[in-house]
N, C-alpha and C positions, 0 to 999 in steps of 0.2 A: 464285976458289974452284973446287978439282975437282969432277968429278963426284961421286965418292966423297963427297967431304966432304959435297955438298947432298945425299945421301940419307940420311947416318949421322944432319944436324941433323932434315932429316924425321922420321927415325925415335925421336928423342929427344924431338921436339917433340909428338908421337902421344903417347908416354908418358909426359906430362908433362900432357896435357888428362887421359886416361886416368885420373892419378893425382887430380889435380883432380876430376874428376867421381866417386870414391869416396870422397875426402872429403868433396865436396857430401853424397852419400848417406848416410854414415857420418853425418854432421851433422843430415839431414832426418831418421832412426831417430831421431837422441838428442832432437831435438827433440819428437818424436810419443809417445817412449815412456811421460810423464808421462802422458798424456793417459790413452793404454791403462791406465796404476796408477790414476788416478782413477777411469776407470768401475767396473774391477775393485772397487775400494774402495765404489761406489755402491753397486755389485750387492749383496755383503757386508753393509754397514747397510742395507738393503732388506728384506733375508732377517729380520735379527736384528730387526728392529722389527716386522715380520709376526708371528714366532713369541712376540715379546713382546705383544703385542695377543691373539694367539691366546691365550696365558697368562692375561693380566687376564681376557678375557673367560671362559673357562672358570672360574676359580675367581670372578667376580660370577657367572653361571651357577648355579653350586651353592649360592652365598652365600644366593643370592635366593630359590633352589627352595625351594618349599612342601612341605611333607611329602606334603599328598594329591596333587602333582603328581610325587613319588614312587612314590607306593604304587600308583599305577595301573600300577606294571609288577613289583611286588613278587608271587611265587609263590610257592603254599604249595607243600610235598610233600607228596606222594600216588605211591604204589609205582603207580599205573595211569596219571601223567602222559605219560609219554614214549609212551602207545601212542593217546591222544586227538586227536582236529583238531577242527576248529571251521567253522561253514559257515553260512549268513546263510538265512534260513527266512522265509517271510511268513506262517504258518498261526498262525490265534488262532479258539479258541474261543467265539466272539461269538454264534451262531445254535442256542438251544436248541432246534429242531429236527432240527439235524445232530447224528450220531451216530459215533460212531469203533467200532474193533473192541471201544476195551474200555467202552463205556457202553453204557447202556440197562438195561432191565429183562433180569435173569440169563436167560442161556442159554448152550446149550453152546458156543456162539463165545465169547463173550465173558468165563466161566470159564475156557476153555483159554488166551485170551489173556492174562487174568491171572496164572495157573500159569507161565504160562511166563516169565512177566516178572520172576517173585519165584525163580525157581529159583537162579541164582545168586549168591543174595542175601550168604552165606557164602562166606570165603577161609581160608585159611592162611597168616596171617603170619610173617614172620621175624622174629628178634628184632630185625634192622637197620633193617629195616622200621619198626617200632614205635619204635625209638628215634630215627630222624629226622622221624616223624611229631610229635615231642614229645614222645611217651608214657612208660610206664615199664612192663616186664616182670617187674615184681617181685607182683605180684597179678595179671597175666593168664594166661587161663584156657589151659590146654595142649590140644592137638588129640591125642590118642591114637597118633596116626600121625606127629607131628612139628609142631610149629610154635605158632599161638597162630591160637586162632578169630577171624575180623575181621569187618567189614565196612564197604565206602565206604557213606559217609554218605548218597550219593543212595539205598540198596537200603534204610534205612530209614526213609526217606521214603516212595518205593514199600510199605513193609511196612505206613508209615501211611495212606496215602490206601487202600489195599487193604481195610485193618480197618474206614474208616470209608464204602466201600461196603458192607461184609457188614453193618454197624448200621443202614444207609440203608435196604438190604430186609433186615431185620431176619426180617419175616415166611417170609421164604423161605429165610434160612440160618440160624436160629435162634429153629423156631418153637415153640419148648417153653422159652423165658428164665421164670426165676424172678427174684425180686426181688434176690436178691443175684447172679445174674447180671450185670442190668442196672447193678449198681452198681458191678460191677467193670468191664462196660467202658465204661460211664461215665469213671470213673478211667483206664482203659485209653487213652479217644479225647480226654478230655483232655489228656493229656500230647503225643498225638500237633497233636492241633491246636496246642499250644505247638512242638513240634517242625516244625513246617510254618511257621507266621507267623515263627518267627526265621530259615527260611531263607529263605523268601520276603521278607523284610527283608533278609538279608546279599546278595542275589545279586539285590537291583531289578531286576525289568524292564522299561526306561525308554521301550520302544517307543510308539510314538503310535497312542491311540485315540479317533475323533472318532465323535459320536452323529448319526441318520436315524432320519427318520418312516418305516414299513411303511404307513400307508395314511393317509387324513387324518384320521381318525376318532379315533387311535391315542391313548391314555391320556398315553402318554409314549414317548419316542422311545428306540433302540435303536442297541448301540454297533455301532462296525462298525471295523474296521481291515486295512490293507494293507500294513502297516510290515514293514521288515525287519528282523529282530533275530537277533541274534549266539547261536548256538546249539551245543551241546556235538553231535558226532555220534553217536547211542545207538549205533547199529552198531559203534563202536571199544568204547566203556564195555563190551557186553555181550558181546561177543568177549574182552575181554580178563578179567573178570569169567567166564565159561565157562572159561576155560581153567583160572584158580587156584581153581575154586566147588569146596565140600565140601558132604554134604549138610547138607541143612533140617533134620533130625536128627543132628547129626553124636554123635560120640563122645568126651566131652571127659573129663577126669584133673581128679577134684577133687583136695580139701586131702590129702587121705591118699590117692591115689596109686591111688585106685579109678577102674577107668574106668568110666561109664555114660553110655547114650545120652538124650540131654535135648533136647525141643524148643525152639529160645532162640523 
Protein backbone atom coordinates (compact mmCIF):
# COMPACT_ATOMS: atom_id res chain seq x y z
CA UNK A 1 0.00 0.00 0.00
CA UNK A 2 1.24 3.73 -0.95
CA UNK A 3 1.82 6.26 1.06
CA UNK A 4 -0.97 8.15 -0.20
CA UNK A 5 -3.42 5.43 0.28
CA UNK A 6 -2.30 4.91 4.38
CA UNK A 7 -3.25 8.56 4.83
CA UNK A 8 -6.40 8.86 2.86
CA UNK A 9 -7.61 5.27 5.17
CA UNK A 10 -6.32 7.47 8.12
CA UNK A 11 -8.18 10.14 7.32
CA UNK A 12 -11.50 8.14 6.56
CA UNK A 13 -11.04 6.15 9.50
CA UNK A 14 -10.99 9.81 11.79
CA UNK A 15 -14.20 10.33 10.28
CA UNK A 16 -15.66 7.55 10.70
CA UNK A 17 -15.10 7.46 15.04
CA UNK A 18 -16.05 11.13 14.51
CA UNK A 19 -19.27 10.23 13.09
CA UNK A 20 -19.65 7.44 15.71
CA UNK A 21 -19.09 9.56 18.46
CA UNK A 22 -22.26 12.02 17.40
CA UNK A 23 -24.26 9.50 17.06
CA UNK A 24 -23.14 8.20 20.58
CA UNK A 25 -24.33 11.74 21.60
CA UNK A 26 -27.19 12.22 19.43
CA UNK A 27 -28.27 9.03 21.30
CA UNK A 28 -27.09 10.01 24.91
CA UNK A 29 -29.78 13.70 24.26
CA UNK A 30 -32.47 11.29 23.05
CA UNK A 31 -32.07 9.15 25.84
CA UNK A 32 -31.90 12.10 28.67
CA UNK A 33 -34.54 14.15 27.09
CA UNK A 34 -37.64 12.18 28.63
CA UNK A 35 -36.22 12.68 31.72
CA UNK A 36 -35.94 16.54 31.34
CA UNK A 37 -40.23 16.13 30.11
CA UNK A 38 -40.82 14.43 33.38
CA UNK A 39 -39.37 16.93 35.82
CA UNK A 40 -40.81 19.68 33.66
CA UNK A 41 -44.25 17.68 34.09
CA UNK A 42 -43.44 17.42 37.96
CA UNK A 43 -42.84 20.90 38.36
CA UNK A 44 -46.32 21.64 36.42
CA UNK A 45 -48.55 19.17 38.83
CA UNK A 46 -46.57 20.80 41.69
CA UNK A 47 -47.78 24.33 41.01
CA UNK A 48 -51.42 23.14 40.03
CA UNK A 49 -51.96 21.17 43.26
CA UNK A 50 -50.39 24.06 45.53
CA UNK A 51 -52.83 26.50 43.90
CA UNK A 52 -55.49 23.93 44.32
CA UNK A 53 -55.05 23.50 48.19
CA UNK A 54 -54.49 27.27 48.18
CA UNK A 55 -58.25 27.28 46.67
CA UNK A 56 -59.82 24.70 49.22
CA UNK A 57 -58.33 26.27 51.79
CA UNK A 58 -59.41 29.84 51.21
CA UNK A 59 -63.04 29.11 50.49
CA UNK A 60 -63.10 26.41 54.05
CA UNK A 61 -61.52 29.77 55.38
CA UNK A 62 -64.57 31.79 54.63
CA UNK A 63 -66.96 28.83 54.98
CA UNK A 64 -65.92 28.55 58.51
CA UNK A 65 -65.56 32.33 59.36
CA UNK A 66 -67.76 33.57 62.11
CA UNK A 67 -69.53 36.54 61.57
CA UNK A 68 -68.03 38.31 64.75
CA UNK A 69 -64.51 37.26 63.29
CA UNK A 70 -65.67 39.33 60.49
CA UNK A 71 -66.95 42.33 61.94
CA UNK A 72 -63.97 43.02 63.77
CA UNK A 73 -62.59 44.60 60.62
CA UNK A 74 -65.88 45.93 59.33
CA UNK A 75 -65.99 50.09 59.19
CA UNK A 76 -68.41 52.36 59.59
CA UNK A 77 -68.36 55.86 57.67
CA UNK A 78 -67.84 58.93 59.02
CA UNK A 79 -66.68 62.04 56.66
CA UNK A 80 -63.87 62.59 59.63
CA UNK A 81 -62.44 58.89 59.11
CA UNK A 82 -59.64 59.26 56.60
CA UNK A 83 -58.19 62.19 58.89
CA UNK A 84 -58.08 60.01 62.44
CA UNK A 85 -55.05 57.55 63.69
CA UNK A 86 -55.10 55.70 66.67
CA UNK A 87 -52.22 55.32 69.43
CA UNK A 88 -52.17 52.97 72.57
CA UNK A 89 -52.40 55.24 75.90
CA UNK A 90 -51.96 53.88 79.55
CA UNK A 91 -53.77 56.89 81.45
CA UNK A 92 -57.11 55.89 83.49
CA UNK A 93 -58.66 57.60 85.80
CA UNK A 94 -58.51 55.61 89.00
CA UNK A 95 -57.19 58.13 91.81
CA UNK A 96 -59.95 60.53 92.90
CA UNK A 97 -57.41 62.82 94.05
CA UNK A 98 -56.03 63.64 90.69
CA UNK A 99 -57.33 66.10 88.74
CA UNK A 100 -57.07 66.92 85.07
CA UNK A 101 -57.70 70.52 83.39
CA UNK A 102 -61.18 69.85 82.97
CA UNK A 103 -62.31 68.61 86.75
CA UNK A 104 -62.67 69.93 89.94
CA UNK A 105 -64.65 72.35 91.42
CA UNK A 106 -65.45 75.41 88.49
CA UNK A 107 -62.89 77.85 87.82
CA UNK A 108 -61.63 79.69 85.21
CA UNK A 109 -59.10 76.94 83.96
CA UNK A 110 -61.35 74.65 83.87
CA UNK A 111 -64.41 76.47 82.24
CA UNK A 112 -62.02 77.65 79.39
CA UNK A 113 -61.14 74.11 79.03
CA UNK A 114 -64.48 73.05 78.55
CA UNK A 115 -65.52 76.00 76.04
CA UNK A 116 -62.99 75.12 74.24
CA UNK A 117 -63.64 71.47 73.91
CA UNK A 118 -67.44 71.87 72.82
CA UNK A 119 -66.54 74.66 70.32
CA UNK A 120 -66.60 72.69 67.41
CA UNK A 121 -69.17 70.70 68.23
CA UNK A 122 -71.16 71.65 64.90
CA UNK A 123 -70.26 70.87 61.06
CA UNK A 124 -71.65 71.43 57.64
CA UNK A 125 -72.64 68.44 56.08
CA UNK A 126 -73.04 67.58 52.46
CA UNK A 127 -75.64 65.88 51.13
CA UNK A 128 -72.97 63.02 50.25
CA UNK A 129 -72.10 62.97 53.42
CA UNK A 130 -75.37 62.27 54.91
CA UNK A 131 -76.23 59.91 52.49
CA UNK A 132 -73.33 57.45 52.98
CA UNK A 133 -73.63 57.93 56.58
CA UNK A 134 -77.17 56.00 56.03
CA UNK A 135 -79.03 59.06 56.54
CA UNK A 136 -81.67 60.77 54.55
CA UNK A 137 -81.84 64.55 53.55
CA UNK A 138 -85.18 64.82 53.09
CA UNK A 139 -86.10 66.27 56.79
CA UNK A 140 -82.55 67.64 57.58
CA UNK A 141 -82.19 70.89 58.79
CA UNK A 142 -80.40 73.41 56.04
CA UNK A 143 -77.36 75.59 57.31
CA UNK A 144 -78.17 79.16 55.81
CA UNK A 145 -74.91 79.37 54.16
CA UNK A 146 -75.04 75.73 52.45
CA UNK A 147 -75.00 72.30 53.55
CA UNK A 148 -76.96 70.58 56.51
CA UNK A 149 -75.99 71.16 60.34
CA UNK A 150 -74.28 67.82 61.86
CA UNK A 151 -72.41 66.54 64.31
CA UNK A 152 -69.89 63.42 65.11
CA UNK A 153 -71.40 61.62 67.72
CA UNK A 154 -68.49 61.95 70.11
CA UNK A 155 -69.30 66.12 70.28
CA UNK A 156 -72.47 64.95 71.81
CA UNK A 157 -71.29 63.00 74.11
CA UNK A 158 -69.01 65.79 75.20
CA UNK A 159 -72.26 68.10 75.00
CA UNK A 160 -73.48 65.47 77.58
CA UNK A 161 -71.01 64.79 80.06
CA UNK A 162 -70.61 68.88 79.92
CA UNK A 163 -74.37 69.32 80.88
CA UNK A 164 -74.19 66.84 83.62
CA UNK A 165 -71.12 68.73 85.26
CA UNK A 166 -73.05 72.15 85.05
CA UNK A 167 -76.09 69.96 87.16
CA UNK A 168 -73.06 68.35 89.36
CA UNK A 169 -72.35 72.31 90.74
CA UNK A 170 -75.56 73.04 90.09
CA UNK A 171 -75.14 75.64 92.84
CA UNK A 172 -72.71 77.62 90.91
CA UNK A 173 -74.12 77.52 87.40
CA UNK A 174 -77.42 77.52 88.07
CA UNK A 175 -78.18 79.11 91.32
CA UNK A 176 -81.58 80.50 90.86
CA UNK A 177 -83.40 76.75 89.42
CA UNK A 178 -86.94 76.56 89.87
CA UNK A 179 -88.87 73.47 90.15
CA UNK A 180 -89.61 73.16 86.56
CA UNK A 181 -86.25 73.98 85.88
CA UNK A 182 -85.04 71.02 87.52
CA UNK A 183 -87.36 68.98 85.78
CA UNK A 184 -86.40 69.77 82.71
CA UNK A 185 -82.94 68.95 83.11
CA UNK A 186 -83.72 66.13 84.81
CA UNK A 187 -85.35 64.98 81.54
CA UNK A 188 -82.49 66.79 79.79
CA UNK A 189 -79.58 64.48 81.72
CA UNK A 190 -81.52 61.63 81.44
CA UNK A 191 -81.60 61.11 78.12
CA UNK A 192 -77.88 62.13 78.05
CA UNK A 193 -76.91 59.35 80.72
CA UNK A 194 -78.88 56.86 78.08
CA UNK A 195 -76.83 58.52 75.43
CA UNK A 196 -73.42 57.89 77.42
CA UNK A 197 -74.23 54.06 78.77
CA UNK A 198 -75.11 52.94 74.94
CA UNK A 199 -71.87 54.11 73.85
CA UNK A 200 -69.97 53.19 76.60
CA UNK A 201 -71.55 49.79 75.75
CA UNK A 202 -70.91 49.98 71.77
CA UNK A 203 -67.12 50.93 72.16
CA UNK A 204 -66.18 48.48 75.54
CA UNK A 205 -63.17 49.30 77.06
CA UNK A 206 -61.73 45.98 77.71
CA UNK A 207 -58.52 47.30 79.30
CA UNK A 208 -57.42 45.52 82.53
CA UNK A 209 -58.00 46.93 85.96
CA UNK A 210 -56.75 45.14 89.15
CA UNK A 211 -57.56 46.53 92.89
CA UNK A 212 -54.79 47.73 96.03
CA UNK A 213 -54.91 48.59 99.55
CA UNK A 214 -53.73 52.62 100.23
CA UNK A 215 -52.93 51.70 103.74
CA UNK A 216 -53.87 48.73 105.94
CA UNK A 217 -56.53 50.21 107.76
CA UNK A 218 -58.45 50.88 104.34
CA UNK A 219 -62.44 50.10 104.24
CA UNK A 220 -61.88 48.62 100.84
CA UNK A 221 -59.36 48.57 98.41
CA UNK A 222 -58.86 50.74 95.33
CA UNK A 223 -58.59 50.16 91.47
CA UNK A 224 -55.50 50.90 90.07
CA UNK A 225 -54.40 50.08 86.27
CA UNK A 226 -51.52 50.38 83.85
CA UNK A 227 -53.05 48.83 80.76
CA UNK A 228 -52.63 49.96 77.38
CA UNK A 229 -55.60 50.62 75.38
CA UNK A 230 -56.12 51.55 72.04
CA UNK A 231 -57.20 55.03 71.73
CA UNK A 232 -58.63 57.52 69.05
CA UNK A 233 -55.94 60.56 68.82
CA UNK A 234 -58.17 63.76 69.98
CA UNK A 235 -55.72 65.92 68.20
CA UNK A 236 -56.77 64.50 64.67
CA UNK A 237 -60.91 64.50 65.81
CA UNK A 238 -60.38 68.16 66.77
CA UNK A 239 -58.39 69.50 63.93
CA UNK A 240 -60.40 68.04 61.64
CA UNK A 241 -63.81 69.09 63.47
CA UNK A 242 -62.13 73.04 63.69
CA UNK A 243 -61.73 73.02 60.32
CA UNK A 244 -65.56 72.03 58.94
CA UNK A 245 -67.13 73.72 62.79
CA UNK A 246 -70.12 76.32 62.33
CA UNK A 247 -71.05 78.10 65.17
CA UNK A 248 -72.87 76.86 68.46
CA UNK A 249 -75.54 79.22 67.27
CA UNK A 250 -75.54 78.72 63.81
CA UNK A 251 -78.11 80.02 61.40
CA UNK A 252 -80.33 77.33 60.03
CA UNK A 253 -83.55 77.53 57.18
CA UNK A 254 -86.57 76.24 58.57
CA UNK A 255 -89.77 74.59 56.95
CA UNK A 256 -90.68 77.94 55.05
CA UNK A 257 -87.42 79.04 54.19
CA UNK A 258 -86.96 81.64 57.10
CA UNK A 259 -83.62 81.68 58.40
CA UNK A 260 -83.07 82.21 62.09
CA UNK A 261 -80.39 81.71 64.44
CA UNK A 262 -81.18 78.89 67.10
CA UNK A 263 -79.18 77.40 69.72
CA UNK A 264 -79.41 73.43 69.11
Amino acid sequence: MSENEKLLRSSDDTRSEQSNDCEDNDSFQTQRRPKGFLSRNAVTLGLAASNILLLVTLVLTIFFWKPSQIERFVETYSPARESIDFMLKNEHATDHSVQSKYSGYPNDDNNKAWEDLIQPTFFGATEQEIMQAGDTVDDSVKLEDGGYVAALGVYHEVHCLRQLRLFLYSEHYYPNLTHDNILYLQGHLDHCLEALRMSVMCNADLSLYTFRWKAANDDRPYPKSNASRKCVNWDGVESWAMQRKVSLTPMLLRTTGEADRIHL
